[in-house]
Each structure stands twice: as C-alpha cells, then as structure tokens.
N, C-alpha and C positions, 0 to 999 in steps of 0.2 A: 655389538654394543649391549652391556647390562646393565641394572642398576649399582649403584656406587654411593659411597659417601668421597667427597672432595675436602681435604685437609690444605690448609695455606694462610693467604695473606688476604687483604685488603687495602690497597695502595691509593692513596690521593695528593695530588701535589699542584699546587697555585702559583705562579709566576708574578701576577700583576693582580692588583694595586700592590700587592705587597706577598711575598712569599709567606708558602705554609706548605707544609708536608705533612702526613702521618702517615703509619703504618700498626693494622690490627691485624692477629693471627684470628682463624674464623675456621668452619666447618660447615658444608651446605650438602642436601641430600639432593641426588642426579634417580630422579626417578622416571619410570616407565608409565607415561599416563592412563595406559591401560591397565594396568595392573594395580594401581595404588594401594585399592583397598587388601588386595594380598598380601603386599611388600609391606605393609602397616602392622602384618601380623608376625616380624621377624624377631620380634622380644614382648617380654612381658612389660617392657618400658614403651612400650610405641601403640596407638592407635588410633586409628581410623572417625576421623567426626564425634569424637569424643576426646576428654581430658586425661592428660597422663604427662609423663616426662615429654616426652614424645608426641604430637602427634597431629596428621594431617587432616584438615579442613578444607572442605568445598569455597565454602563461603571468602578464606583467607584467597580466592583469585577470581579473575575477572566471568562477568553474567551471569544466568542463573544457576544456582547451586543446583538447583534439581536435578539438572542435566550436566550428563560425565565432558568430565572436560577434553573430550576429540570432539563432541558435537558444537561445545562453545566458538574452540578455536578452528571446525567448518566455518559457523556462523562466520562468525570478525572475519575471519581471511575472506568469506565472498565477501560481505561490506565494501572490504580495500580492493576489494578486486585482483585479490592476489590467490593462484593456485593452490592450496593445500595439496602437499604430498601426499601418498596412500598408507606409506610404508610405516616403521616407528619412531612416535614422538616421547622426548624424553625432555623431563622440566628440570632443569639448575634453579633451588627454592630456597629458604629457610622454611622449617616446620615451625609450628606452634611449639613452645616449650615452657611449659610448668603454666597452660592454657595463655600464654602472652605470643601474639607474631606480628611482625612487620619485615616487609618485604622492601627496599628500597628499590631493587631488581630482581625480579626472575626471569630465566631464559629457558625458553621452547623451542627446542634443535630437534626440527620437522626432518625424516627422512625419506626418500624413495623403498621402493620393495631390494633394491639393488645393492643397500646402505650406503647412499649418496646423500651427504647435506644438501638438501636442495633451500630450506628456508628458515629465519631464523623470526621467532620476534618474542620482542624483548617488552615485558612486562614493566612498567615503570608505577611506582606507588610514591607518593610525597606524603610530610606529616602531618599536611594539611586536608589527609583523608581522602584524597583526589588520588584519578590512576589513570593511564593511558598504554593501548597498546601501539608499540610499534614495528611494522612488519618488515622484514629487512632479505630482502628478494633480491632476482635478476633484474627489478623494475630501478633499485637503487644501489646496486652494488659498483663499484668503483674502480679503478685500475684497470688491473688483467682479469679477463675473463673469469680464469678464476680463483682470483681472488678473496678474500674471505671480508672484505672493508666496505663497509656503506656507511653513506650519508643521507639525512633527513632532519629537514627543521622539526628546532624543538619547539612541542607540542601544548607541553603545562609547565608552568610554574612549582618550581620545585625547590630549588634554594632559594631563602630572601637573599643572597649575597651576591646570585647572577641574574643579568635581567634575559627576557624572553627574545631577543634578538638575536639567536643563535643559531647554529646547526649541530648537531652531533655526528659524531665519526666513530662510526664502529670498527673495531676489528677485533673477530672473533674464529678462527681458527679451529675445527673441527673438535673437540675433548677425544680427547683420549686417555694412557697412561697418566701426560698433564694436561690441563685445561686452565687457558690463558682466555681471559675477557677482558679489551681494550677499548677505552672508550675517549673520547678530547672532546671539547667543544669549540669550536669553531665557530670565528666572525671572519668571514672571509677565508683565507688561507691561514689565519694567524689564530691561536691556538693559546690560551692564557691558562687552561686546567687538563687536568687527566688524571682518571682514573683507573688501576687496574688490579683484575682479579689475578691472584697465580695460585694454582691447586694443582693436588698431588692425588690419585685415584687409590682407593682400597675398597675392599667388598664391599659389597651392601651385606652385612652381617648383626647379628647378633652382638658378638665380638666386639667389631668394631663400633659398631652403635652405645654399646656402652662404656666403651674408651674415649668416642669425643664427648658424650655427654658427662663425664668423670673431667673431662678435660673442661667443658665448656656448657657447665649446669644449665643457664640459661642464657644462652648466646643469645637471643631476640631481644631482649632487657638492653645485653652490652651494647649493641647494635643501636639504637637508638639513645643510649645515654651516651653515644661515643658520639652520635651526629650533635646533641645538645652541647655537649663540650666541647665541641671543634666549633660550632659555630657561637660561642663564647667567645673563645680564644681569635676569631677572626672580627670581634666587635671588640675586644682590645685591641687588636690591629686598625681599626678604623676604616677598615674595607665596606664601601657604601651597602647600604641596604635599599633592595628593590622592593619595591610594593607589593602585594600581590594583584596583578588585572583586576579580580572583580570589586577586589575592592576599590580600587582605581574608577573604576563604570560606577559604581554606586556612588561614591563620594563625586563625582562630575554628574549623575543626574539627579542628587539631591542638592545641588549648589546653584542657588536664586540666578539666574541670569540678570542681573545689575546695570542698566545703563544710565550713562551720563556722571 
C-alpha cells in the first residue's frame, strides 16, 4: 500500500420523510501517517503546517498537535480499549486548501506488519465544530468473520435533520485500485439514509496533485457549501429539524420548574 490521491464521487440519498439524493464528484489525499511531512513536500503547491494551495495541518485532526499522529491514535485506541495494530496506518482526509479545511469524515485504515486491515476508525467532524472518533474493530464488526461491516451507536450530533437515536453501519472494504466507503443509519434494522464514498486510485504525485487541484481549486469550500445547500433544500422539503442535545440540557435547566 502507498500513498495516493482518490478521484470519485460522493453519494447521499434519504428515503423518509421525504426523498433526496445528490451526488458531488470530490478528490481526498490517502496518506501514510508517518510520512506526512515528506509527502507534503511533493510539489511546490503542497505544504506541511503551513499555507499554500495545498496543505496539511496537525491541528485540522483529533488531540494534541504537538504529538505525530500514531502516538494520538495509540492514545484513543487504549481509551476504547481497542488494539492498535503495529504495522502501516494510512488517513483517507481532505487537506487544507487555499488555508480553508473541514473534514466531515476521515478514515484511518490501521494495518498489521503482514498488510492485514486489522482496524478502522473513522474520524467524524460536524459544523457545529464538535468531533468524535469512532473505532470500528473485531469488538463491532458484523456478519462473517471477515467481513469488513460494523455497527455502533451514534455518538454526536451531527445533522439537525436526524435525530441521535441511531446507529451507523459501516461498511468499508479494504482501498485499493477502488476504494468504496459505505455508510446507513440505522433505527433498528430499518435504514432511512446512506451515504457513499466511490474513488478511483492514482499516485500520489506531483502530476497528479496538480490535475485535481486544476480540477478542484478549492474542494473544502465546495464541501461545505454543498452541505449548506442540501440542507436548505431539505428545509424546503419540510424534513423536521432536531435540536441539538445541549442545547436541549440548557434550555430544560434554564426553565423555572412552575407548579400549580
């Protein structure tokens, strides 16, 4: 496994209260977490913890910057109590581009020394500036053995348009040539949303780094102006809106308790 840039899609589709689909073509960098700050050096458009067309940030992922991100993601996997592999971990990200990033999801494909997926977890970021990781093991993996599908209730609040009484359903299938990331939410067995990735692999190049960004100047922008207009479009639909939790707890512990 090397680094890559991933060419494709980004697929969302709603069933209930009311249908809604879209589809955006996108570009995400498949980077080697040990390596970052050298792979940052493969054009004069790319760099490292600083500003440029290009360029990757500590701070844009979960704990502290200070420390490289194998030691983070030690940390959090003991937390969960879940193994870290030994072997190479590679991040599916959006970079910073033209100093603007947001991440709705990145994925951290943990592997053995043997190049064995042993674990996945999936970085979750909302617009509401909150983030949550979720570790996605042999502890919740689903079906057959092996399988590549796990389940796990969700954790934050992330669209106002679903509420928190959910579970997600991953299924995520090893990258390769293609790399396919599926995702549903689940109330039981029964499934109202899904989202999925579909990408196409090409080097991590020079070359190619300046063909998606010629294609895709600032994809981090679209990416979030693409979430504000979908969720527009699904408030012309009259699809309820959920609260967020704490505002929820705030507004019940600032309301007079009234009797009689």
């Amino acid at each position: 496994m090397e680094p890559a840039i991933y060419f494709g899609t980004i697929r969302h589709r709603r069933s209930e209260p009311a249908r809604h689909e879209f589809t955006y073509p996108l570009f995400m960098a498949f980077l080697d977490v040990d390596r970052i700050p050298e792979l940052m050096k493969v054009s004069p458009f790319t760099s490292y913890n600083r500003f440029n067309w290009a360029s990757f940030h500590e701070s844009d992922h979960f704990g502290d910057p200070a420390l490289p991100l194998r030691k983070r993601l030690e940390s959090d996997a003991a937390g969960q109590g879940v193994r870290l592999p030994e072997g190479p971990i590679f991040l599916l990200t959006h970079l910073r581009y033209l100093g603007y990033g947001f991440n709705p999801i990145s994925l951290f494909y943990c592997y053995d020394w043997d190049g064995r997926l042993e674990t996945i977890l999936a970085e979750v970021n909302s617009t509401f500036g909150e983030t949550h990781n979720y570790w996605l093991s042999a502890a919740n993996r689903i079906a057959a053995p092996d399988s590549r599908t796990y389940r796990c209730p969700k954790a934050m609040h992330v669209s106002p348009f679903m509420p928190m009484e959910l579970d997600y359903k991953f299924m995520l299938p090893p990258p390769g040539e293609e790399l396919i990331a599926h995702m549903n939410t689940m109330d039981g067995e029964h499934s109202a949303f899904d989202a999925t990735l579909r990408l196409r692999r090409e080097p991590w190049s020079a070359a190619s780094l300046l063909g998606a960004l010629l294609r895709f100047p600032w994809v981090t922008a679209k990416v979030i102006a693409a979430i504000h207009w979908e969720a527009l479009r699904l408030y012309w639909k009259k699809v309820p809106v959920y609260t967020h939790p704490a505002r929820l707890k705030d507004t019940h512990e600032h309301t007079p308790n009234v009797v009689g």
